[in-house]
C-alpha positions in Angstrom: 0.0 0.0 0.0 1.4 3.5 -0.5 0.2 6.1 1.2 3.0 8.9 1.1 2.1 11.3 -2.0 0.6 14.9 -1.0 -1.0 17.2 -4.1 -2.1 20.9 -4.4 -5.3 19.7 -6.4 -6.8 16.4 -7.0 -9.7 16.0 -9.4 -12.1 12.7 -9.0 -13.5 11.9 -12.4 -11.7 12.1 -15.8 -14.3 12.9 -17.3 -15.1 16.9 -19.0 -15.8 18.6 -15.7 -12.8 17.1 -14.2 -10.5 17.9 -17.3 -12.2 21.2 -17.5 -10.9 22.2 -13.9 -7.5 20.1 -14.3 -6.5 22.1 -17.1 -7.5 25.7 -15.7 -5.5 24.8 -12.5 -2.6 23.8 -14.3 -2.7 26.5 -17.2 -2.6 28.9 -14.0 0.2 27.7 -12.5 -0.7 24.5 -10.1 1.7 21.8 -11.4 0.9 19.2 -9.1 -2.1 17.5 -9.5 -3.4 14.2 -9.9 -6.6 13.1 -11.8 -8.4 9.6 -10.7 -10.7 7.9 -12.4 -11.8 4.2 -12.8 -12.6 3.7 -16.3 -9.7 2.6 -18.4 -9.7 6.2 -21.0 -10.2 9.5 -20.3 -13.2 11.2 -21.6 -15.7 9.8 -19.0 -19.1 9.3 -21.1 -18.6 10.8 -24.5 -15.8 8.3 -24.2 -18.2 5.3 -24.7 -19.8 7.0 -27.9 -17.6 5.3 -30.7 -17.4 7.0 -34.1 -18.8 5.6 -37.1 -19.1 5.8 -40.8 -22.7 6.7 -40.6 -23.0 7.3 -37.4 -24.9 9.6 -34.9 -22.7 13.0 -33.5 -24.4 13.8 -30.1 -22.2 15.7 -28.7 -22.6 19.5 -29.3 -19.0 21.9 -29.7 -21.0 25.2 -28.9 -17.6 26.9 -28.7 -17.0 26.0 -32.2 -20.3 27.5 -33.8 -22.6 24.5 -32.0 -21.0 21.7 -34.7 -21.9 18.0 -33.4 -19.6 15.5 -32.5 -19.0 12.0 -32.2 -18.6 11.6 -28.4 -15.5 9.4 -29.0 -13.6 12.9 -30.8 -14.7 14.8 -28.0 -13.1 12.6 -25.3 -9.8 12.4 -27.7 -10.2 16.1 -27.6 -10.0 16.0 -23.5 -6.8 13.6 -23.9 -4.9 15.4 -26.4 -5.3 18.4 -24.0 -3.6 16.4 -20.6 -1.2 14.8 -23.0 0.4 18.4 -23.4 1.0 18.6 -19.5 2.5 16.6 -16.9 -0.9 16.0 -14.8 -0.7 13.1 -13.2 -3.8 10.8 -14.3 -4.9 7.4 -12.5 -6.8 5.6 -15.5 -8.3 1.8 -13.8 -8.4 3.5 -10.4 -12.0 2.9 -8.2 -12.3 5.5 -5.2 -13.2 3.5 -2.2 -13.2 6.0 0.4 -12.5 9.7 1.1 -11.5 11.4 4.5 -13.1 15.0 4.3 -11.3 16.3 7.5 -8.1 15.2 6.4 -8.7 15.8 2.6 -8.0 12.6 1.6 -8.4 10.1 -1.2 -8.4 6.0 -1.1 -8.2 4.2 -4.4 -6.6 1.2 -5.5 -5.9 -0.2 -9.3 -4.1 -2.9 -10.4 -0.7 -1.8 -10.8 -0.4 0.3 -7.6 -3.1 -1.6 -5.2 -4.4 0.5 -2.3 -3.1 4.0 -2.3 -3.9 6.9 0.1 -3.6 10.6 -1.3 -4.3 13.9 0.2 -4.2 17.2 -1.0 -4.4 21.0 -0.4 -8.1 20.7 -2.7 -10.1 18.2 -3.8 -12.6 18.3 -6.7 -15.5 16.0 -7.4 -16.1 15.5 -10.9 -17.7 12.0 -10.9 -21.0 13.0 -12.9 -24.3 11.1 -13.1 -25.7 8.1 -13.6 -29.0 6.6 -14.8 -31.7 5.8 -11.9 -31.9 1.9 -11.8 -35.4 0.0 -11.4 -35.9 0.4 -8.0 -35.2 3.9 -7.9 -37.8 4.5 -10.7 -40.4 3.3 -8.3 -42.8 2.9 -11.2 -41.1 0.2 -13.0 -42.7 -3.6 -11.9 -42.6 -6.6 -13.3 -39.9 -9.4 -14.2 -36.2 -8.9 -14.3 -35.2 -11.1 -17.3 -32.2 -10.7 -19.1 -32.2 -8.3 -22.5 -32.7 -5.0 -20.2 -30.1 -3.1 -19.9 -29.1 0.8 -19.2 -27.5 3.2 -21.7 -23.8 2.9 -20.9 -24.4 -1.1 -21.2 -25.8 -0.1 -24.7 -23.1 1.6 -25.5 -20.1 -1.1 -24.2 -22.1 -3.7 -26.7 -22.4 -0.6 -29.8 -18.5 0.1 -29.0 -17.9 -3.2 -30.3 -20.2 -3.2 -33.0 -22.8 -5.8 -31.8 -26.1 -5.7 -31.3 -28.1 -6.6 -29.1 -31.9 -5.4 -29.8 -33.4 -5.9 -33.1 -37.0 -4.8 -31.9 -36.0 -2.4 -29.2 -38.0 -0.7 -26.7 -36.8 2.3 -24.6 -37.9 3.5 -21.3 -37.3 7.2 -20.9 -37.9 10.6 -23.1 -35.0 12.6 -22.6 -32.1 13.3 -24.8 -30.5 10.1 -23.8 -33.1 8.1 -24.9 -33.6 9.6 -28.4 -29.8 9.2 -29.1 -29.9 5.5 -28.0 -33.0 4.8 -30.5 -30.6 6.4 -33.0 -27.8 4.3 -32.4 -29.5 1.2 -32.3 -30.8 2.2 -35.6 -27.8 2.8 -37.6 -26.6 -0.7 -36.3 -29.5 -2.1 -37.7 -32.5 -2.6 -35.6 -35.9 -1.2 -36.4 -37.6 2.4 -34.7 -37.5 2.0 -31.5 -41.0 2.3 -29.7 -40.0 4.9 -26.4 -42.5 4.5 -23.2 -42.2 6.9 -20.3 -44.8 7.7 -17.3 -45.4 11.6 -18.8 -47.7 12.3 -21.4 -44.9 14.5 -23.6 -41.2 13.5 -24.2 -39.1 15.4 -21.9 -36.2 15.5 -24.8 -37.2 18.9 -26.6 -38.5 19.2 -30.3 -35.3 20.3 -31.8 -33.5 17.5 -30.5 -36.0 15.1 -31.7 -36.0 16.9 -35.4 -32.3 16.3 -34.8 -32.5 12.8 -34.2 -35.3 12.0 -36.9 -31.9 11.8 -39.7 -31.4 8.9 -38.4 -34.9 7.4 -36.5 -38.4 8.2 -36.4 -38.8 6.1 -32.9 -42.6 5.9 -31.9 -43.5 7.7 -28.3 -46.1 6.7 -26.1 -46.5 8.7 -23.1 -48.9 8.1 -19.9 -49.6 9.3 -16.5 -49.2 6.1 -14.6 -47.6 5.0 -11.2 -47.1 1.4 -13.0 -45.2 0.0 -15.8 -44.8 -4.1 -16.0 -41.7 -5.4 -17.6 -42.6 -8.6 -19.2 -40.9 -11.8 -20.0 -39.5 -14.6 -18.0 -35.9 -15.7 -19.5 -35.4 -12.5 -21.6 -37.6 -9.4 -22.2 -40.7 -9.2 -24.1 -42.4 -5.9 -23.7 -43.9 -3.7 -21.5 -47.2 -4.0 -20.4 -49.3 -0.1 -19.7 -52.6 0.3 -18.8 -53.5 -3.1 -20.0 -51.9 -2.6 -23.4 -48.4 -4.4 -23.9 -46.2 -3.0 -26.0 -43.3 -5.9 -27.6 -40.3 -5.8 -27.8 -37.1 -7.8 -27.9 -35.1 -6.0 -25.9 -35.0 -3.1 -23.3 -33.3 0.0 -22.8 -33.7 2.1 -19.5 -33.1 5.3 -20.2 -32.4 8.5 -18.6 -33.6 10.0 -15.3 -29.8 10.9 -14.3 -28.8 11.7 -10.5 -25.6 12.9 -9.2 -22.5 9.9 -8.8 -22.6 11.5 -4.9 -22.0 8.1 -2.8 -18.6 9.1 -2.2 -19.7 12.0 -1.0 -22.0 10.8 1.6 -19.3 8.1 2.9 -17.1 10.4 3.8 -19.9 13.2 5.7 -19.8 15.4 3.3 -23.9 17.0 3.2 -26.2 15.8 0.1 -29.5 17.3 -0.4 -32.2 14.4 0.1 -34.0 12.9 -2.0 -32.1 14.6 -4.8 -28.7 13.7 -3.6 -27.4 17.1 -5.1 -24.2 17.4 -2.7 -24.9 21.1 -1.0 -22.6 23.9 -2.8 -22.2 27.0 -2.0 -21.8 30.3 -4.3 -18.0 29.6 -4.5 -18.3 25.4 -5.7 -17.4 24.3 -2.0 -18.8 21.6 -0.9 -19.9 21.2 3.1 -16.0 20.4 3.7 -13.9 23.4 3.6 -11.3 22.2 0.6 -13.9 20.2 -0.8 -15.4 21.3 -4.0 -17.9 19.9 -7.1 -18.0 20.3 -11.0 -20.6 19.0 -13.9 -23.7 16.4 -13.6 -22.8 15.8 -10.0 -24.6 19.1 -9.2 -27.7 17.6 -10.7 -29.6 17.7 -13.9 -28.9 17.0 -17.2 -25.8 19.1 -19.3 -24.1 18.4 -22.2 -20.2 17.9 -21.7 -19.1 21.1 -23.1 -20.9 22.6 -20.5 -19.2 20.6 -17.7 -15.9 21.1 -19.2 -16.6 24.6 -18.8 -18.1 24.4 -15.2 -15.4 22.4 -14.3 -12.8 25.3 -15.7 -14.9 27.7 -13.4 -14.8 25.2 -10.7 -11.3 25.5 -10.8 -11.1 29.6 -10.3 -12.8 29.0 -6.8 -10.1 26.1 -6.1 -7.1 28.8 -7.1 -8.7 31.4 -4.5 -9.0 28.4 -2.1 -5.4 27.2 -2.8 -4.2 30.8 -2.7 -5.5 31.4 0.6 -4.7 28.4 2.5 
């Protein structure tokens, strides 16, 4: 175990908030810092959004005149810009455990094991994920296998397989539209999207967007229930009385903050969002603590948290500057 490595700033999450603020500290003069994450590339989600001939660019460069992406460009975009500095970045790396009074960081990986880390700031970048079943509350039914969530989607789409041929997706937002896209281009038919609202909560322009590519069909209700269906793999969704098939199942959507971490180690999270609590200057409850991108709830593109992350940052040089 090593445990003997102090920092001025370390960022959890490699994603764009955490690049965002990695880069403004360092282009202002903090040259040590460390950057954790556990997945094995930088880029965090627009990581997992391979590029295709043919394929669907949902990832918007508003900086550059509001051209789309392939996420996969954008998260090369992220590494080319560390690659220029000598941040220190901990790719494989799973947080178990933070210390808030003593600003510390446990994570182990395979090629250092456990290691403890402390620094003068620490930055939580760790973003969002999708709310599972349970969480939904108004998902029922079976568990069988063919239901997955987006990033699951998009491990299988990375290596060009596919899993749904007849897919149905649960959720409206953005997310959701851009999965029925993808699955698309690999092959499988419009995908029929079910959500407990009676309007898509991804917004018309978006869904003009995504009509180059998909013309999924949307039903909407205003229902406490939905019934997942199917006993070995899934079959539909049954609403109301009326089942919808399918043969396959994408969750979709309904993001909350990546804030367990958070909570282990005291710091205060707004309940039931579990938003941690920021004040006007990013900190967090813990004084040295601070937050950037979809961990501060909602849903934002990653331009936007790369940008939040670089404004992040300024409070963290005040911070720095002061302690």
């Amino acid at each position: 175990m090593n445990s003997n490595k102090d920092y001025k700033a370390i960022i959890i999450g490699a994603g764009p908030a955490g690049i965002g603020a990695a880069m403004k500290l360092y282009k202002s003069g903090v040259k040590s810092i460390l950057v954790v994450d556990r997945n094995d590339r930088i880029g965090g989600i627009p990581s997992f959004y391979k590029k295709k001939k043919g394929g669907v660019r949902t990832f918007m460069r508003w900086s550059r005149g509001g051209y789309p992406v392939f996420g996969e460009d954008f998260a090369k975009w992220l590494e080319s810009l560390i690659s220029e500095t000598d941040i220190e970045v901990k790719l494989d790396s799973q947080v178990l455990e933070i210390d808030a009074k003593k600003k510390s960081v446990t994570f182990v990986n395979p090629k250092d094991g456990k290691v403890i880390v402390s620094a003068d700031a620490i930055v939580m970048a760790s973003g969002s994920r999708e709310e599972n079943i349970a969480e939904r509350k108004w998902l029922a039914g079976a568990r069988p296998s063919r239901v997955m969530y987006t990033k699951q989607l998009l491990n299988l789409d990375r290596n060009d397989l596919l899993p749904i041929k007849k897919p149905l997706i649960i959720g409206s937002d953005t997310i959701a539209y851009a999965a029925a896209a993808k699955l698309k281009v690999a092959g499988a038919a419009d995908a029929i999207i079910v959500d407990n609202r009676s309007n898509p909560t991804c917004p018309i322009h978006e869904r003009l967007y995504f009509r180059f590519w998909t013309n999924p069909s949307f039903h909407g209700f205003n229902v406490d229930t939905m019934e997942i269906k199917g006993k070995e793999s899934a079959t539909g969704v049954l609403v109301n009385g009326k089942h919808f098939d399918c043969d396959g199942i994408v969750i979709s959507g309904e993001l909350i903050p990546n804030s367990e971490l958070a909570l282990i180690g005291d710091i205060k999270i707004d309940i039931p969002s579990r938003v941690p609590v920021v004040n006007k200057d990013h900190q967090l409850s813990e004084s040295g603590w601070f937050a950037a991108g979809n961990i501060l709830g909602g849903f934002h593109g990653a331009e936007w948290c790369y940008f939040n992350g670089k404004k992040t940052a300024g409070s963290v040089l005040k911070y720095i500057s002061k302690s």
